[in-house]
C-alpha positions as CSV (number, residue, x, y, z in Angstrom):
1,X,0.0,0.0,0.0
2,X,2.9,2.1,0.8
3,X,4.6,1.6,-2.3
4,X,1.3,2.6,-4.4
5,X,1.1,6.0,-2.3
6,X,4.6,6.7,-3.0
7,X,3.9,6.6,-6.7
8,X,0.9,8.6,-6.6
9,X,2.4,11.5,-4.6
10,X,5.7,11.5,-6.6
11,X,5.5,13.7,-9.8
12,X,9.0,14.7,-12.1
13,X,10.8,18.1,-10.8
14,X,13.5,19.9,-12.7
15,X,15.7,22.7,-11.6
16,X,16.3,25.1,-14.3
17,X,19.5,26.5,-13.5
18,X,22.9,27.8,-14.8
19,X,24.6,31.1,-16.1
20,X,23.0,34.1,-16.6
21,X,22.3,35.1,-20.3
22,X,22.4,31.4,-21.2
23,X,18.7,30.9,-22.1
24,X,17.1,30.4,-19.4
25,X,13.4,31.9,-20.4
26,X,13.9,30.8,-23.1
27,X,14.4,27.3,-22.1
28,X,11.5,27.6,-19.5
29,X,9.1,29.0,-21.9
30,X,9.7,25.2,-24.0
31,X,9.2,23.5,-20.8
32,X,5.7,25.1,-20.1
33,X,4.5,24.9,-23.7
34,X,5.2,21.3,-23.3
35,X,3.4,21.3,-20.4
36,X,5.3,22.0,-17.4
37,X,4.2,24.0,-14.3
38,X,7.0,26.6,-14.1
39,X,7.8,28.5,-10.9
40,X,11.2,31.0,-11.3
41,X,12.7,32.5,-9.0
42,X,11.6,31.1,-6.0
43,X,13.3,31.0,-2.6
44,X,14.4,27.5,-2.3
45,X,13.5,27.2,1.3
46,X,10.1,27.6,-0.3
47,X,10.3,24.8,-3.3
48,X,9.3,21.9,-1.6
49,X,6.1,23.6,0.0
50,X,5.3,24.8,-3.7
51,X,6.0,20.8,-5.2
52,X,3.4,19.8,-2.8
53,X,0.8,22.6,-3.6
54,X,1.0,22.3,-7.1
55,X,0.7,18.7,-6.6
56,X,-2.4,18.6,-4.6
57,X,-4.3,22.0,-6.2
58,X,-3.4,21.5,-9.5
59,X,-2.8,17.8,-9.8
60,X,-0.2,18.5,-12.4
61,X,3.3,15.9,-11.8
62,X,5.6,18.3,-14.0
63,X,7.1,21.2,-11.7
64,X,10.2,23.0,-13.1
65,X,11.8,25.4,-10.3
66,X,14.1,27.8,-11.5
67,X,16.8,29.0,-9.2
68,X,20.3,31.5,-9.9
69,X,22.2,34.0,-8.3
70,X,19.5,36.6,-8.4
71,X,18.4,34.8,-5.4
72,X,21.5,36.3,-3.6
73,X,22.2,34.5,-0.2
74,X,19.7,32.7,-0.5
75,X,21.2,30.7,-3.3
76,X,23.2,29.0,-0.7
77,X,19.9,26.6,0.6
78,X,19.7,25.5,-2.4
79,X,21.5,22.1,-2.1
80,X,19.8,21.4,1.3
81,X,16.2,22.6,-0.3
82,X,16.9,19.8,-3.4
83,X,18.3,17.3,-0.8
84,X,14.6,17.5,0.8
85,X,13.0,17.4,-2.2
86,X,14.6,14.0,-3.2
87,X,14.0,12.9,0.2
88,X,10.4,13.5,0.0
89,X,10.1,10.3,-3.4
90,X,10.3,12.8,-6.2
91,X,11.9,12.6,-9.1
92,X,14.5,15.8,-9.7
93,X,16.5,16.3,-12.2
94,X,18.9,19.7,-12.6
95,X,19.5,21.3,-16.0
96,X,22.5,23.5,-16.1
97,X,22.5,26.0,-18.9
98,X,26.3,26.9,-19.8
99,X,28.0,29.2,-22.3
100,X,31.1,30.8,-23.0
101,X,32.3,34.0,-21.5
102,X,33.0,35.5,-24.8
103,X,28.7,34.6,-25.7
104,X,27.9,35.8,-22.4
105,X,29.3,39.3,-22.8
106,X,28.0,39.5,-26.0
107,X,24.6,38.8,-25.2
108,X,24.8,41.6,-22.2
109,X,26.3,43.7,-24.3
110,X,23.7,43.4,-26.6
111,X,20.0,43.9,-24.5
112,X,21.7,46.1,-22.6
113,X,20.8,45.3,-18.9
114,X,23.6,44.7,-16.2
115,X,24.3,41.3,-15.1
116,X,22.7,40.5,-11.8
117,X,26.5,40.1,-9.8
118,X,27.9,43.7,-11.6
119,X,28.6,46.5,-9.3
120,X,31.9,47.8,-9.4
121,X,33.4,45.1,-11.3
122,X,33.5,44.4,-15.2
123,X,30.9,42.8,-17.2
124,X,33.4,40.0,-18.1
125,X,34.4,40.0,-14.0
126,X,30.8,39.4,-12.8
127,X,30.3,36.6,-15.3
128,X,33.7,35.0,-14.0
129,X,32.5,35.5,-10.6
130,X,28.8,33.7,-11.1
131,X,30.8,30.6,-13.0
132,X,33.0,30.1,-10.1
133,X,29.7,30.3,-7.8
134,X,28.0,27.7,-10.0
135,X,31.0,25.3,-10.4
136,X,29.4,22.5,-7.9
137,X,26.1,22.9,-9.3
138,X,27.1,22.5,-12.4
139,X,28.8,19.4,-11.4
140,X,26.1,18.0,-10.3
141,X,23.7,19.1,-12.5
142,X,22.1,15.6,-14.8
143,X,22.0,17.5,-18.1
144,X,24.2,20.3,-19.4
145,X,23.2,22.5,-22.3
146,X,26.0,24.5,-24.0
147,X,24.0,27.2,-25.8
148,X,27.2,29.4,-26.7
149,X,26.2,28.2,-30.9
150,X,22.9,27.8,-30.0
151,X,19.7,30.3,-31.5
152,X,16.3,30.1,-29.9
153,X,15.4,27.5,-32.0
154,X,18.3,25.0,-31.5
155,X,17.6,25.5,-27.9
156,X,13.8,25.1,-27.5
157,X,14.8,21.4,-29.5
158,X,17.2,20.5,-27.1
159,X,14.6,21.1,-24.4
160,X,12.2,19.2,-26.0
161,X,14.4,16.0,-26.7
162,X,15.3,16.1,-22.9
163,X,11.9,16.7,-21.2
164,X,9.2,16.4,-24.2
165,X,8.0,13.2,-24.2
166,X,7.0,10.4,-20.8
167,X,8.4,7.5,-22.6
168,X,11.2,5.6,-20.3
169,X,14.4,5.2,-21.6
170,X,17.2,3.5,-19.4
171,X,19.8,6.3,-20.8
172,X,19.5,9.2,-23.1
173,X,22.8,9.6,-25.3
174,X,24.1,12.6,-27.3
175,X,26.7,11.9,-29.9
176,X,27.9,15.7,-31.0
177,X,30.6,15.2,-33.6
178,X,33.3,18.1,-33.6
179,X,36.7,19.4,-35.3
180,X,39.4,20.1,-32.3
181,X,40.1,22.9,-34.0
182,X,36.9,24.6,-33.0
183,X,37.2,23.3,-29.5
184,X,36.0,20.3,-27.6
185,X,32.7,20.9,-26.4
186,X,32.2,22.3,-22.9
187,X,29.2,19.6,-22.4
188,X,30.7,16.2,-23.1
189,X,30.9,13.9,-20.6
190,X,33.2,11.6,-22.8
191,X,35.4,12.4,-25.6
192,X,36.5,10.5,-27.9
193,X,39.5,11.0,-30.4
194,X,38.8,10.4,-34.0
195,X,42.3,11.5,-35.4
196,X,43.9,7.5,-34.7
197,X,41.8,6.6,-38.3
198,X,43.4,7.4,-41.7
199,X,42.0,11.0,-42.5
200,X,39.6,11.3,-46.0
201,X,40.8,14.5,-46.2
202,X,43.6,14.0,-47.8
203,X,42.0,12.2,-50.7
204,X,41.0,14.2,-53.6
205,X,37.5,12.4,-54.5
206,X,37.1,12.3,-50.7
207,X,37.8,15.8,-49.3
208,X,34.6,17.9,-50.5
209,X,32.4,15.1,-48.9
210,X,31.4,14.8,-45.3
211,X,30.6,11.5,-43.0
212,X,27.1,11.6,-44.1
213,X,28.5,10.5,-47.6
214,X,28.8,6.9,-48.1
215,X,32.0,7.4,-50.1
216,X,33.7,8.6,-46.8
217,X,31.5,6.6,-44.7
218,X,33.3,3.3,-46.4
219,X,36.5,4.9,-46.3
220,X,36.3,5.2,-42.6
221,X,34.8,2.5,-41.1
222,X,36.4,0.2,-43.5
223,X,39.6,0.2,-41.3
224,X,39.7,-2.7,-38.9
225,X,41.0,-0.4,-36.3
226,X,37.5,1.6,-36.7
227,X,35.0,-1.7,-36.3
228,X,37.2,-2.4,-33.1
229,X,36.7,1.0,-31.7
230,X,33.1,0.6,-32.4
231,X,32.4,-2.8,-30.9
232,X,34.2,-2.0,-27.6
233,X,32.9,1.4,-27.1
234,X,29.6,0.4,-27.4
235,X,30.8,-2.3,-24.7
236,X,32.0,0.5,-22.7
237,X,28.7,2.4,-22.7
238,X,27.5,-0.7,-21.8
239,X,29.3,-1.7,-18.5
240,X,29.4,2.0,-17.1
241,X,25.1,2.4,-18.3
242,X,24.0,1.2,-14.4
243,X,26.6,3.0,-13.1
244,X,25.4,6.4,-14.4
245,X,22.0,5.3,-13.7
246,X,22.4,4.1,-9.9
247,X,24.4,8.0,-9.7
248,X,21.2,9.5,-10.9
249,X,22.6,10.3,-14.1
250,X,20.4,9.9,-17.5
251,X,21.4,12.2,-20.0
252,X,24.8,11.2,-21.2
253,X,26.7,13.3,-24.2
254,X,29.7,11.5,-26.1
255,X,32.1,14.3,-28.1
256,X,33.6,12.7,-31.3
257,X,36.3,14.7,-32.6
258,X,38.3,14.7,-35.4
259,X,40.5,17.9,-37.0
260,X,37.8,19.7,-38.7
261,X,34.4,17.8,-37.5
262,X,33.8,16.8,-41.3
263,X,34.9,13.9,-41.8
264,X,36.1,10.9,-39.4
265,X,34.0,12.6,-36.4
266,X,30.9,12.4,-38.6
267,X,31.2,9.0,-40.0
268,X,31.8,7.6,-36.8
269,X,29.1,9.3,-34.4
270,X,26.5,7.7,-37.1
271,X,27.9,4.0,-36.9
272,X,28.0,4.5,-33.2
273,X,24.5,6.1,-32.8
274,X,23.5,3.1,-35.1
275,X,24.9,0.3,-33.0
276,X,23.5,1.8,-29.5
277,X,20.0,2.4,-31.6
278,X,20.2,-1.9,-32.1
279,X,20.7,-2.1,-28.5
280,X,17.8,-0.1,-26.8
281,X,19.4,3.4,-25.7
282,X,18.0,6.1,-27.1
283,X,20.2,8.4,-29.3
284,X,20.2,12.0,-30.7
285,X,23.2,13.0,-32.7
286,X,24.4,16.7,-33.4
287,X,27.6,17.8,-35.8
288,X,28.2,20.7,-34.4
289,X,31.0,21.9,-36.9
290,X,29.6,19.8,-40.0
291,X,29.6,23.2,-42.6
292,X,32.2,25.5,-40.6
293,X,35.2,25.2,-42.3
């Protein structure tokens, strides 16, 4: 009996979270089109009282809280408010929304408006500052969203292929393909190095196509060394899957990188999504630098 009160009391809570300037209305406005109760910038002494209101007035089992610095002090109860909120059966999940100091400052810049942590200091100062307040949240956070490339629209997706849909998945995977040369992406959890394979680049009939081609799909994955890579680090994936999960952790994104994110680092995030796609997991895949160079 226990058990079946437990479920009906426990609905899905997400902290919206992260740097200011990174999207955050934007990314609440997706969550409450897709039918989230949203409830920003609440005092977080005060979140668990409003889970169970909304729960029991409006019978709705989707509460997003969002919490940042403008919350001064009281940003410090946080942990200890999402420690009771756990504690309590629900199911909470953080989203971190991250981007570069150079996108930051340009997005200030742009509308404006100070940041909330710039008094006497510089623009770029009070940004550094927030980052190095955020740095165990972040840490913790289950999902992290770099929206430094992102437009309104990339982002919105992104929200909805995290939180859009009540299907259970044991793990959600990313696989963003990149070029090193552009960076490695401030949201992997795993990288992995393309530039061990024999690069198409250097082929004349081969270097104006991408991984999406089949020409340079062959090329790549017809190397022994590639199927090898493949097959054991989908078997990696595998063995640390439960380990993530038992963590808490569901959303998982894999960086493939190769010199310019064209070739080698495309070819190989498709035959990888493709293999964990056989085996149950369900996978997005993004090339980030697919049409930069």
């Amino acid at each position: 009996m226990s058990e079946q009160i437990d479920k009906q009391t426990s609905i899905d809570v997400i902290l919206v979270t992260g740097m200011s300037g990174a999207g955050r209305s934007t990314a609440t406005r997706a969550l409450e089109d897709m039918g989230w109760f949203v409830v920003d910038n609440l005092p977080p002494t005060l979140m668990i009282n409003v889970v169970d209101y909304v729960l029991q007035r409006t019978g709705s089992h989707k509460v997003a809280l969002v919490a940042d610095v403008r919350g001064g002090q009281l940003f410090d109860e946080l942990r200890e408010s999402l420690s009771i909120i756990k504690s309590a059966g629900h199911d909470l999940r953080v989203l971190f929304l991250e981007a570069g100091d150079e996108a930051l400052v340009r997005r200030y810049e742009s509308s404006r408006r100070p940041h909330p942590l710039q008094r006497d200091d510089s623009l770029l100062g009070a940004v550094q500052r927030e980052r190095e307040l955020l740095r165990d949240l972040r840490a913790d956070a289950d999902i992290v969203i770099d929206t430094s490339n992102l437009n309104v629209h990339e982002l919105r997706r992104s929200i909805e292929n995290a939180f859009g849909d009540d299907e259970h998945y044991a793990l959600r995977v990313t696989i963003m393909s990149f070029g090193f040369k552009y960076g490695i992406p401030v949201d992997a959890d795993l990288v992995a190095d393309m530039r061990f394979l024999p690069n198409p680049y250097w082929d004349p009939e081969l270097t104006e196509l991408t991984g999406l081609d089949a020409p340079v799909n062959d090329y790549v994955v017809g190397f022994p060394t590639a199927q090898e890579f493949l097959t054991k680090y989908a078997d990696l994936l595998d063995m640390v899957e439960d380990g993530y999960l038992r963590e808490g952790k569901r959303f998982l994104t894999i960086a493939m990188g190769c010199t310019g994110g064209k070739h080698r680092s495309v070819a190989m995030a498709e035959n990888l999504s493709a293999r964990l796609v056989k085996s149950g997991v369900e996978v997005r895949v993004v090339h980030r630098d697919l049409g930069r160079e």
